[in-house]
N, CA, C and O atoms as a CHARMM CRD file, in Angstrom:
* protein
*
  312
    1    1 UNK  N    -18.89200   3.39900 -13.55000 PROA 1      0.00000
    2    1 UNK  CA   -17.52700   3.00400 -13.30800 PROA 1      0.00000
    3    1 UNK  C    -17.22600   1.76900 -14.14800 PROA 1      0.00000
    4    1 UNK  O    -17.93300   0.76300 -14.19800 PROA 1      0.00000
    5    2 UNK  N    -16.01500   1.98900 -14.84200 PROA 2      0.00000
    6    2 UNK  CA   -15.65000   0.90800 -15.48900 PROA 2      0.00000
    7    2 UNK  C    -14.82900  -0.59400 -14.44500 PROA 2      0.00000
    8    2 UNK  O    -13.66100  -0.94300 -14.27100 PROA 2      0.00000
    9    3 UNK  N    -16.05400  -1.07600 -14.00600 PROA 3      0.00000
   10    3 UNK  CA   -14.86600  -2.41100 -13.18900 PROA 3      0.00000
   11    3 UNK  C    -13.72800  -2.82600 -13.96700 PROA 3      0.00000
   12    3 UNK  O    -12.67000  -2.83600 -13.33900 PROA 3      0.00000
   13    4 UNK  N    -13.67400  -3.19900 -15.27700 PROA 4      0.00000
   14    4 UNK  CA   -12.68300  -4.02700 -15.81000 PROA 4      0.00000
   15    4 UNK  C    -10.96600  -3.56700 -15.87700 PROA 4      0.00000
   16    4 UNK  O     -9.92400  -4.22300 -15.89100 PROA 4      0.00000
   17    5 UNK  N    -11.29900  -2.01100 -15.91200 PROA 5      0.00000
   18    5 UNK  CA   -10.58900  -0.97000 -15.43400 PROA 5      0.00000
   19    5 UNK  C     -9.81400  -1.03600 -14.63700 PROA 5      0.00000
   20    5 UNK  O     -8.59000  -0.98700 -14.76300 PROA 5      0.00000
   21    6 UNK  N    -10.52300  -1.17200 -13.58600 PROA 6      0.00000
   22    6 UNK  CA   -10.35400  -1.41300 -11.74600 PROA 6      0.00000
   23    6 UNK  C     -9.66700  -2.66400 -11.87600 PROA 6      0.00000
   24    6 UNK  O     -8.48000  -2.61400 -11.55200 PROA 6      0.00000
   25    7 UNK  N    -10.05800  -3.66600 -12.22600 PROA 7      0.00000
   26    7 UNK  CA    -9.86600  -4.97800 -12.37200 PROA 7      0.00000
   27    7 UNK  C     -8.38500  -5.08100 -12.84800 PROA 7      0.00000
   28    7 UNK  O     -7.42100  -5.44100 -12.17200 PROA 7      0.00000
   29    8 UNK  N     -8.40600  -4.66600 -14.23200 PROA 8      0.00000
   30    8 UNK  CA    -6.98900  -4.94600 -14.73000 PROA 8      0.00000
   31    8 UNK  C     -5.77300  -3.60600 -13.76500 PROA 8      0.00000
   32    8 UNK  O     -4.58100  -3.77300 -14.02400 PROA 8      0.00000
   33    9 UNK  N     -6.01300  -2.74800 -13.04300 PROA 9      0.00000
   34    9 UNK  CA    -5.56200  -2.22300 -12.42600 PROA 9      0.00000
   35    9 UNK  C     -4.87300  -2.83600 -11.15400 PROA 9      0.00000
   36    9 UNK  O     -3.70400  -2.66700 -10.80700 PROA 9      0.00000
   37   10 UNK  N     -5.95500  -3.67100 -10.46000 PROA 10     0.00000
   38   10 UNK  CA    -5.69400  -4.00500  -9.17800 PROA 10     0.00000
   39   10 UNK  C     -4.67800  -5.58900 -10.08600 PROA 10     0.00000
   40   10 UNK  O     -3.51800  -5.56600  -9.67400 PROA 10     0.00000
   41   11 UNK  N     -4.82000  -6.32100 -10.71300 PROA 11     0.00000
   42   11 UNK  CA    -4.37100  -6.99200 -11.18500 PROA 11     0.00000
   43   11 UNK  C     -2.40900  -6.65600 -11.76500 PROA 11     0.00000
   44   11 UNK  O     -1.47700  -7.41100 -12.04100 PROA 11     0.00000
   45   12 UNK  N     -2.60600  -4.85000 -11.70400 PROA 12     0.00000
   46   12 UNK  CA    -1.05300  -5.09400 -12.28000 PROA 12     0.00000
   47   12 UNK  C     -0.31100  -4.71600 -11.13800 PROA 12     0.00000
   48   12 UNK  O      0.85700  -4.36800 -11.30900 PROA 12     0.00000
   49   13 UNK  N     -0.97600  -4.72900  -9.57000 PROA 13     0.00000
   50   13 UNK  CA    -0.33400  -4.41900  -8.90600 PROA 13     0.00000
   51   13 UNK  C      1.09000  -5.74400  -8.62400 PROA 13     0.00000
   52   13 UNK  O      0.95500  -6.94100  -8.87800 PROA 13     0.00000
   53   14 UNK  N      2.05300  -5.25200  -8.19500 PROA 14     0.00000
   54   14 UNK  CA     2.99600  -6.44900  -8.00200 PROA 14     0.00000
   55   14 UNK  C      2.67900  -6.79800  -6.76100 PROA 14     0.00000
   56   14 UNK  O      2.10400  -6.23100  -5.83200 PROA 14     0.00000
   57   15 UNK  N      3.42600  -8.39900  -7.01200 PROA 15     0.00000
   58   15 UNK  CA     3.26200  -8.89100  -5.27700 PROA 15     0.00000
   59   15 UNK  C      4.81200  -8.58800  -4.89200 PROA 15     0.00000
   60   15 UNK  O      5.83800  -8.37700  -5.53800 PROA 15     0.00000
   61   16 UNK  N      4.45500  -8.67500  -3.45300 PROA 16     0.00000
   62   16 UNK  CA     5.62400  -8.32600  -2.28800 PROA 16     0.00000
   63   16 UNK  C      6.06300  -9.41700  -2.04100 PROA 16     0.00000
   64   16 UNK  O      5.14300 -10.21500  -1.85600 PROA 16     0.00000
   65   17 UNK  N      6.92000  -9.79900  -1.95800 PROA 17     0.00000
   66   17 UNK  CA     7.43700 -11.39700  -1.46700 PROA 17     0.00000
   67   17 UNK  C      8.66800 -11.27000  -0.34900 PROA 17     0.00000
   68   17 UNK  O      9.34500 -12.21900   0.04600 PROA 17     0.00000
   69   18 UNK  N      8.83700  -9.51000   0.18000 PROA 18     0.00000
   70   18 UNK  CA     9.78300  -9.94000   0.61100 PROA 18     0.00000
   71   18 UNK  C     11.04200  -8.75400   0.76800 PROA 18     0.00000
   72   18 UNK  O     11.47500  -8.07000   1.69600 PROA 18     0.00000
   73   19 UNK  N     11.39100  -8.94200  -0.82800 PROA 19     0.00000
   74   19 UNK  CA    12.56300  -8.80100  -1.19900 PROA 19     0.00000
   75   19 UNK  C     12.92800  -6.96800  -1.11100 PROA 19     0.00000
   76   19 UNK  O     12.49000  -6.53600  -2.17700 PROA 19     0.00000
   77   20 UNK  N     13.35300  -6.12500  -0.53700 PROA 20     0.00000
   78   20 UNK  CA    13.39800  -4.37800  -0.34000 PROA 20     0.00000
   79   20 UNK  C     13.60100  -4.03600  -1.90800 PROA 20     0.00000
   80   20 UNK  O     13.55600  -2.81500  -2.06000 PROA 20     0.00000
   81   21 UNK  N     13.77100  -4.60200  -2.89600 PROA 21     0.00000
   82   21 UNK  CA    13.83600  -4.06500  -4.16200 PROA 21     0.00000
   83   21 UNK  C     12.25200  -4.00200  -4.83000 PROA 21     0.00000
   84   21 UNK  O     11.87600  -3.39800  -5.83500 PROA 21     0.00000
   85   22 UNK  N     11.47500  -4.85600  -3.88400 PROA 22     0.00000
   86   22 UNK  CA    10.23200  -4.34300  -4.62000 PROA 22     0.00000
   87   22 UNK  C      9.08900  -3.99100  -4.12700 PROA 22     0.00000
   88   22 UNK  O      7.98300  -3.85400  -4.65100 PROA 22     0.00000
   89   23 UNK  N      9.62400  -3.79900  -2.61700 PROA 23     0.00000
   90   23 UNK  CA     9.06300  -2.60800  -1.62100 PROA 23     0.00000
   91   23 UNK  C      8.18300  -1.43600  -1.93500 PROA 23     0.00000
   92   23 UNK  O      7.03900  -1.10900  -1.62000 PROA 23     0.00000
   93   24 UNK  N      9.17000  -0.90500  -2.69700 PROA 24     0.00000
   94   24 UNK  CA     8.57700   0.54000  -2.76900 PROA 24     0.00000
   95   24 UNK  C      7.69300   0.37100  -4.23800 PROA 24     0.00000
   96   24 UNK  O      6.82100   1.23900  -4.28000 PROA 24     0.00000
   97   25 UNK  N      7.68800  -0.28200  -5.13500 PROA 25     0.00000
   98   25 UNK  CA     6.94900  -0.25500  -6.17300 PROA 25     0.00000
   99   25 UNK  C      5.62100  -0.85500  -5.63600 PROA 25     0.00000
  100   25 UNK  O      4.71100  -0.05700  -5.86000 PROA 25     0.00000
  101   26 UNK  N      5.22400  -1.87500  -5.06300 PROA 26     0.00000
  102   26 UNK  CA     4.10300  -1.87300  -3.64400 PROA 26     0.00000
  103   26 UNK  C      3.57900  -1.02300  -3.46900 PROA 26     0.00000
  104   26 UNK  O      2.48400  -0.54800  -3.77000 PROA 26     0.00000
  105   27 UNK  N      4.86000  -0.63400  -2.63000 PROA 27     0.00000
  106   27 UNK  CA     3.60900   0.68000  -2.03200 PROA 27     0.00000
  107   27 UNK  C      3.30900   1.69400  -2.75100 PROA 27     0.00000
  108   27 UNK  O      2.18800   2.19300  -2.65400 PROA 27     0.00000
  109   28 UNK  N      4.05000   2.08900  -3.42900 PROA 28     0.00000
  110   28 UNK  CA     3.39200   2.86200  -4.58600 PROA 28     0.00000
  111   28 UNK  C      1.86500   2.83700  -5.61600 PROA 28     0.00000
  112   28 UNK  O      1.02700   3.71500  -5.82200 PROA 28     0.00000
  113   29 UNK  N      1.97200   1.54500  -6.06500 PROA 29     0.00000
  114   29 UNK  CA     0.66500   1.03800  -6.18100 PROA 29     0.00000
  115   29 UNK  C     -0.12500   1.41400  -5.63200 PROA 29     0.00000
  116   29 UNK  O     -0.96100   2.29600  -5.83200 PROA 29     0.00000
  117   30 UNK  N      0.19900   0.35300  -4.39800 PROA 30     0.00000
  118   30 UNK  CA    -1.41000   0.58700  -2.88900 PROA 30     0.00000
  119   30 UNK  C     -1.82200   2.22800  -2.90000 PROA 30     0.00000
  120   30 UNK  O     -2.97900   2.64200  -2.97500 PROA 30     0.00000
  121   31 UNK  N     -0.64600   3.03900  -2.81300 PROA 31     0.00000
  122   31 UNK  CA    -1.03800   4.64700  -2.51500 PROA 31     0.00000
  123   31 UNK  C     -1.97600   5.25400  -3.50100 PROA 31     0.00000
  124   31 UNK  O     -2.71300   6.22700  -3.34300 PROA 31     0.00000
  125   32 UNK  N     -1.83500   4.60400  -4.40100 PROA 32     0.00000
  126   32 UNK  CA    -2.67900   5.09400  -5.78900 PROA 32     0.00000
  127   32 UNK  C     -4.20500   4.80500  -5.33700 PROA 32     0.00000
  128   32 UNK  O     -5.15400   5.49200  -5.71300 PROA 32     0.00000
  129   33 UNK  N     -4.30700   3.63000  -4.43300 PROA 33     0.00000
  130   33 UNK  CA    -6.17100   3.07700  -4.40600 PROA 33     0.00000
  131   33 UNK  C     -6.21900   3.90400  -2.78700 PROA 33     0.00000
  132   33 UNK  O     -7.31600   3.77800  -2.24200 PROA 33     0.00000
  133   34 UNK  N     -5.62100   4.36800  -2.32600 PROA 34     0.00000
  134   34 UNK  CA    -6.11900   5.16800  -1.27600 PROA 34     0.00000
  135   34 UNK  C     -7.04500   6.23100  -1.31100 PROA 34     0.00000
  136   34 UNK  O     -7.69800   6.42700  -0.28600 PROA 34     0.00000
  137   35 UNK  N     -7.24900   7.03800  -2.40300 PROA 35     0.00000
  138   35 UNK  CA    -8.20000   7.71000  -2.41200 PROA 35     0.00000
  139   35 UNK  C     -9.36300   7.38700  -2.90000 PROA 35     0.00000
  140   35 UNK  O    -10.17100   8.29600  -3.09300 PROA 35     0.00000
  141   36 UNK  N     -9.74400   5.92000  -3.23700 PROA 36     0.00000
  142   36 UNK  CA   -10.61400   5.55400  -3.40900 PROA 36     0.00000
  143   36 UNK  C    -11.21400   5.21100  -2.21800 PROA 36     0.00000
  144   36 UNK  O    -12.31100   5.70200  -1.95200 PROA 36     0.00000
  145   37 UNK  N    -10.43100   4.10000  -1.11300 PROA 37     0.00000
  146   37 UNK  CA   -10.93700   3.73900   0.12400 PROA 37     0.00000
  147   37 UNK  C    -11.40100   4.57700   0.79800 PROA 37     0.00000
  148   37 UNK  O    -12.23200   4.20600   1.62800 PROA 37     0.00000
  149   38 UNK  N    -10.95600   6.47300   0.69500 PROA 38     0.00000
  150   38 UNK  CA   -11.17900   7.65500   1.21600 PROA 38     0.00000
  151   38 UNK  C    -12.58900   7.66500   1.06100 PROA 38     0.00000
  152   38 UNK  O    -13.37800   7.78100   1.99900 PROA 38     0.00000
  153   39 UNK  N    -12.87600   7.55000  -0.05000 PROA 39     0.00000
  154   39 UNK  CA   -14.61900   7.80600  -0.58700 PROA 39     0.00000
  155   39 UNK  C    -15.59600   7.16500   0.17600 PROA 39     0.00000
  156   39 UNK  O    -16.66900   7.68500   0.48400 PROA 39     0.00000
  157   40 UNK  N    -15.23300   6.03500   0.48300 PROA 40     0.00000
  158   40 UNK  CA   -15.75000   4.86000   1.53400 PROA 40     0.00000
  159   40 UNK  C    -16.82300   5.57700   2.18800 PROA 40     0.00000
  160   40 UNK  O    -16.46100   6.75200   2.22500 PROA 40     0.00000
  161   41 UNK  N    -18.33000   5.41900   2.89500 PROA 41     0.00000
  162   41 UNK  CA   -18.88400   6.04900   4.35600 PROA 41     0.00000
  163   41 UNK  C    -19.82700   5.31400   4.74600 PROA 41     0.00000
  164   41 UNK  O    -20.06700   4.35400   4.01300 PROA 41     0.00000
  165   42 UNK  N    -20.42600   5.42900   5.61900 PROA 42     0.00000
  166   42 UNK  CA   -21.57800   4.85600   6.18300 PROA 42     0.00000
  167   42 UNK  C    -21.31900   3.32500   6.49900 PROA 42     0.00000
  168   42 UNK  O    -20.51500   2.93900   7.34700 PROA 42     0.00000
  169   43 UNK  N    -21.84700   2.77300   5.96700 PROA 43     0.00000
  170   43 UNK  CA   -22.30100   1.10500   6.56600 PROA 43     0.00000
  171   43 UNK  C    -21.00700   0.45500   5.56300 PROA 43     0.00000
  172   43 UNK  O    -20.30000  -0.38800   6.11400 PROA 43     0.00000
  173   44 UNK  N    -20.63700   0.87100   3.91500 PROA 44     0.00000
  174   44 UNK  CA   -19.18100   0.82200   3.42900 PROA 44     0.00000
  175   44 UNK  C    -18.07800   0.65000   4.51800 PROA 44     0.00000
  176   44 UNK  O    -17.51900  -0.38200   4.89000 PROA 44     0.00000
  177   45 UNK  N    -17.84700   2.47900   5.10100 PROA 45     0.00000
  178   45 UNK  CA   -16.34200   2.62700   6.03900 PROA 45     0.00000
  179   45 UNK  C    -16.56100   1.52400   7.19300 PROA 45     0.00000
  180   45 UNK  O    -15.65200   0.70600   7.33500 PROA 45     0.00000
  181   46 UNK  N    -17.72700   1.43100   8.05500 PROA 46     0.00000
  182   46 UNK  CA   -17.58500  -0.09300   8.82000 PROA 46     0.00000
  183   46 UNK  C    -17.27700  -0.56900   8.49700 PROA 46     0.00000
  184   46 UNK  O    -16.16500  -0.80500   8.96900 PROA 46     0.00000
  185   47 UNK  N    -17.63800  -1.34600   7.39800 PROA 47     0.00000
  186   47 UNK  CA   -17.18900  -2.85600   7.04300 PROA 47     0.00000
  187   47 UNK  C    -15.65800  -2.50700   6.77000 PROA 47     0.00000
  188   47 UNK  O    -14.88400  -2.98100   7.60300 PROA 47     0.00000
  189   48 UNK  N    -15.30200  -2.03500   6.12300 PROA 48     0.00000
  190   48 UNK  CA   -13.64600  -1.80700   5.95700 PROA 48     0.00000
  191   48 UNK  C    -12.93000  -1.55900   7.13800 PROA 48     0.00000
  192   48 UNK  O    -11.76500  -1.93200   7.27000 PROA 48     0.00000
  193   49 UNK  N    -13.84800  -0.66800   8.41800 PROA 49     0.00000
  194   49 UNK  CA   -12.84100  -0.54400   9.44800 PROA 49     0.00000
  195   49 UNK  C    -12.58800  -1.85200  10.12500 PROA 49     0.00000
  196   49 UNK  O    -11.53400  -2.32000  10.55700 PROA 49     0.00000
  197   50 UNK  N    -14.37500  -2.55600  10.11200 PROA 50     0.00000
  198   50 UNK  CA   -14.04200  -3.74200  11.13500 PROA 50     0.00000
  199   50 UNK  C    -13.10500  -4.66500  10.48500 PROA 50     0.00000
  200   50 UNK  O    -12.46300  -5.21000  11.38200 PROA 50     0.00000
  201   51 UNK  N    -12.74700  -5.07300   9.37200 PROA 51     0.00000
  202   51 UNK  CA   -11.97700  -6.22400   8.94400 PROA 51     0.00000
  203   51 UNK  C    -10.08600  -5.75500   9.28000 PROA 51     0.00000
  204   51 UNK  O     -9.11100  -6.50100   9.20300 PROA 51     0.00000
  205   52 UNK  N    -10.13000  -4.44800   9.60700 PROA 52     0.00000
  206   52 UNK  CA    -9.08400  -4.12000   9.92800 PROA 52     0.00000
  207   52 UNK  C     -8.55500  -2.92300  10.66100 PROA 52     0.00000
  208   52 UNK  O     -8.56800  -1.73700  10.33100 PROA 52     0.00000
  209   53 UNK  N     -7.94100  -3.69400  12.06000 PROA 53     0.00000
  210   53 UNK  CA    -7.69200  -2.54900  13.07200 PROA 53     0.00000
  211   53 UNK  C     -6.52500  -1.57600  12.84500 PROA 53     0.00000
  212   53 UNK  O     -6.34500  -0.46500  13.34300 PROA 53     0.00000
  213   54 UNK  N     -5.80200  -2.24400  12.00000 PROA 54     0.00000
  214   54 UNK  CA    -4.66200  -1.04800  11.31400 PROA 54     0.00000
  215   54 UNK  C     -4.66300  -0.03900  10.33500 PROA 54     0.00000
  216   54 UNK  O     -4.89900  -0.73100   9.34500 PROA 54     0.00000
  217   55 UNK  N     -4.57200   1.01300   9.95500 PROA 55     0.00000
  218   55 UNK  CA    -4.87600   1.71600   9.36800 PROA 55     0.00000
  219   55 UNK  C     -3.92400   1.68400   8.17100 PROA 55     0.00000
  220   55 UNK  O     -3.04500   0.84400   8.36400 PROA 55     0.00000
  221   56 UNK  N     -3.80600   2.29700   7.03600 PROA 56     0.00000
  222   56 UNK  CA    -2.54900   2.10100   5.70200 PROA 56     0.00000
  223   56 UNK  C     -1.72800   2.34600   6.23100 PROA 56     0.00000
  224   56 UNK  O     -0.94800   1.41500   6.42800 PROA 56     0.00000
  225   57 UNK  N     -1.40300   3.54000   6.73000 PROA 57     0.00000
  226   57 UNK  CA     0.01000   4.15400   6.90100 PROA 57     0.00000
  227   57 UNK  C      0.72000   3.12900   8.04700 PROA 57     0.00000
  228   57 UNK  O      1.86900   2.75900   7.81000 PROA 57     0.00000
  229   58 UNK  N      0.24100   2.79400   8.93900 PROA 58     0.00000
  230   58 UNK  CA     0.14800   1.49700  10.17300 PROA 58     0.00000
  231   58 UNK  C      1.02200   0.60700   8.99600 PROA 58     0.00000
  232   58 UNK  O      2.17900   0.86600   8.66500 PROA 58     0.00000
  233   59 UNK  N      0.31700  -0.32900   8.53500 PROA 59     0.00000
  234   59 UNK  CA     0.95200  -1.33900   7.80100 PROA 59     0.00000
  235   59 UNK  C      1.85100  -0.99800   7.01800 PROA 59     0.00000
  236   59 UNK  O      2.66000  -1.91200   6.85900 PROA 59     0.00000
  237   60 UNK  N      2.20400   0.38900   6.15200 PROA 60     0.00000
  238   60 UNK  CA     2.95900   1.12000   5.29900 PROA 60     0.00000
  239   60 UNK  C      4.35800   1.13700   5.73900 PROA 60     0.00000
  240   60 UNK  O      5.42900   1.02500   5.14200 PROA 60     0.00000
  241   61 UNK  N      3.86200   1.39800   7.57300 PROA 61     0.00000
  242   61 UNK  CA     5.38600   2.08700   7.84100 PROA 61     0.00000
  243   61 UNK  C      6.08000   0.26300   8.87100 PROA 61     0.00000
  244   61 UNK  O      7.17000  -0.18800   9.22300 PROA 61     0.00000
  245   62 UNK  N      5.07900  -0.03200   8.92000 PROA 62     0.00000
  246   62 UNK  CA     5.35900  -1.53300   9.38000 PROA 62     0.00000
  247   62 UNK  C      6.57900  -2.11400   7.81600 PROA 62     0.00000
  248   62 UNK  O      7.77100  -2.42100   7.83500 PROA 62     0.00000
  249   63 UNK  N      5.93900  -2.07200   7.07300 PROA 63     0.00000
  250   63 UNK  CA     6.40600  -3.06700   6.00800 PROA 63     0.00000
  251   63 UNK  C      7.85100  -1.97900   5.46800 PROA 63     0.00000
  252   63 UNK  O      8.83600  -2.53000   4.97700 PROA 63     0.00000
  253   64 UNK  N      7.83100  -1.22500   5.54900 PROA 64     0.00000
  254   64 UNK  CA     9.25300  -0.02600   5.59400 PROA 64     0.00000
  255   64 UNK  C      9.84500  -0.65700   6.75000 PROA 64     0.00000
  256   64 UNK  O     10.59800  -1.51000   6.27900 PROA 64     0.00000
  257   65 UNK  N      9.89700  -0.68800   7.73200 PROA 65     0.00000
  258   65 UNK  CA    10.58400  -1.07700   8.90300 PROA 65     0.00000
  259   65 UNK  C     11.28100  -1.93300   8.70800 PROA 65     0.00000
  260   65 UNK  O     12.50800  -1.91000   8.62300 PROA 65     0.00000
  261   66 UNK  N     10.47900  -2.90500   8.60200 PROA 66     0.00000
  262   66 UNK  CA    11.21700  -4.31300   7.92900 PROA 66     0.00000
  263   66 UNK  C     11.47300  -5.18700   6.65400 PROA 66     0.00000
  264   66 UNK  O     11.85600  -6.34400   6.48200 PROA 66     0.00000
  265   67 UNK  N     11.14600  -4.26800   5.92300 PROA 67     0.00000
  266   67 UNK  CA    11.73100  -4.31200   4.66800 PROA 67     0.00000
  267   67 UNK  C     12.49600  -3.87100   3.69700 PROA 67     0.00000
  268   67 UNK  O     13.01200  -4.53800   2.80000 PROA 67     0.00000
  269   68 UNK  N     12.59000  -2.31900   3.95300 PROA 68     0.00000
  270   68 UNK  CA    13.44700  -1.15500   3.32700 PROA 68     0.00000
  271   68 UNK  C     14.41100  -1.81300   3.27200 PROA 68     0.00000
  272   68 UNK  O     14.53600  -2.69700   4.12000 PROA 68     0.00000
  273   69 UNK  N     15.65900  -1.58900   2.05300 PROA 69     0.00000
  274   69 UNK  CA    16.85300  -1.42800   2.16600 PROA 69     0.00000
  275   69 UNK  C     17.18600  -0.47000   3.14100 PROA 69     0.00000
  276   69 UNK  O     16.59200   0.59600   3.29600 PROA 69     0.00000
  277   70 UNK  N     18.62800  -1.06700   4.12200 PROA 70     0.00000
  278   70 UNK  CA    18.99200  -0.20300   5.52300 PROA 70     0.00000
  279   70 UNK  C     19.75900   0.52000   4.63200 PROA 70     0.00000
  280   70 UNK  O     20.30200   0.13700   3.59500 PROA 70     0.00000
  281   71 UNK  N     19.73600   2.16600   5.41800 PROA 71     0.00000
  282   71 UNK  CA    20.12000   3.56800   4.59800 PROA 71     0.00000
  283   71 UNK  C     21.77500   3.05900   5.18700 PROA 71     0.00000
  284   71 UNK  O     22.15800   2.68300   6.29500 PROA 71     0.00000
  285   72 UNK  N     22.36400   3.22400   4.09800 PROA 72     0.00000
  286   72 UNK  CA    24.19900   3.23300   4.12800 PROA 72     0.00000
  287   72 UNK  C     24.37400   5.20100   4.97600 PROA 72     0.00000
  288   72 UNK  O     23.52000   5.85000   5.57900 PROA 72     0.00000
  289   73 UNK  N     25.61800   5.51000   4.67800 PROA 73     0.00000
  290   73 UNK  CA    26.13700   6.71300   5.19800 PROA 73     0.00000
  291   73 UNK  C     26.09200   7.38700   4.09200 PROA 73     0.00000
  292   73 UNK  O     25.73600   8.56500   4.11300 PROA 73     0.00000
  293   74 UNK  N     26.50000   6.66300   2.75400 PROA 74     0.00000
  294   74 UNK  CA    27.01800   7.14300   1.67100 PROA 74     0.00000
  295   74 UNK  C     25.23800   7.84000   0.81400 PROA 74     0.00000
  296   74 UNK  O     24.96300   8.97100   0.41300 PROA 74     0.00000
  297   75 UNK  N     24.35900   6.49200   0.83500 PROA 75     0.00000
  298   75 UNK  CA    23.34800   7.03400   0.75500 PROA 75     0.00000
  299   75 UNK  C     22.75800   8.35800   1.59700 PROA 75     0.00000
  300   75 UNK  O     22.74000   9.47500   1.08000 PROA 75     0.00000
  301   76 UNK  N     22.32200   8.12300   2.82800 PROA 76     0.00000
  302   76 UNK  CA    21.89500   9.54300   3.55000 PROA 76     0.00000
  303   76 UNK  C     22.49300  10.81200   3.44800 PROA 76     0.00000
  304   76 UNK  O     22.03200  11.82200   3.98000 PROA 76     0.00000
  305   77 UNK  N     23.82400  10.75400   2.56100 PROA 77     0.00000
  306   77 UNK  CA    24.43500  12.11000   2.66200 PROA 77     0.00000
  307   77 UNK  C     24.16100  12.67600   1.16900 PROA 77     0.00000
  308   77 UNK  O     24.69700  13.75600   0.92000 PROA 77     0.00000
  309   78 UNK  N     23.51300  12.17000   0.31200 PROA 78     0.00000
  310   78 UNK  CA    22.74300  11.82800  -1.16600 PROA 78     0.00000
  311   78 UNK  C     21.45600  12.90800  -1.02300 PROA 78     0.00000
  312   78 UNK  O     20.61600  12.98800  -1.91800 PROA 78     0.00000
């Protein structure tokens, strides 16, 4: 495996600060390293479960909740 790869990868992820315009490019990112965390097992998936009792989609739909731009009328009928 090329770390530097990985490295400059995890590096172009953007930060969240907040703002619903850069929400979804976030999570988009993150969704991309999910199938890596998938690979995870044994004495690995512990350590990842114990540092965290929430699962992605948990925090995913958390940070949608309160961050999304709120859907207009004009949008939902789109």
């Amino acid at each position: 495996m090329d770390y530097k790869v990985v490295s400059t990868y995890l590096d172009s992820i953007p930060s969240f600060t907040g703002e619903p315009a850069g929400l979804h490019p976030f999570l988009n990112a993150i969704d991309v390293m999910q199938p890596a965390i998938q690979r995870l097992s044994g004495k690995p998936k512990q350590v990842i479960n114990a540092i965290s009792n929430s699962s992605w989609e948990v925090v995913k739909s958390t940070l949608v909740t309160h961050f999304d731009e709120p859907e207009t009328e004009t949008r939902l009928m789109e």
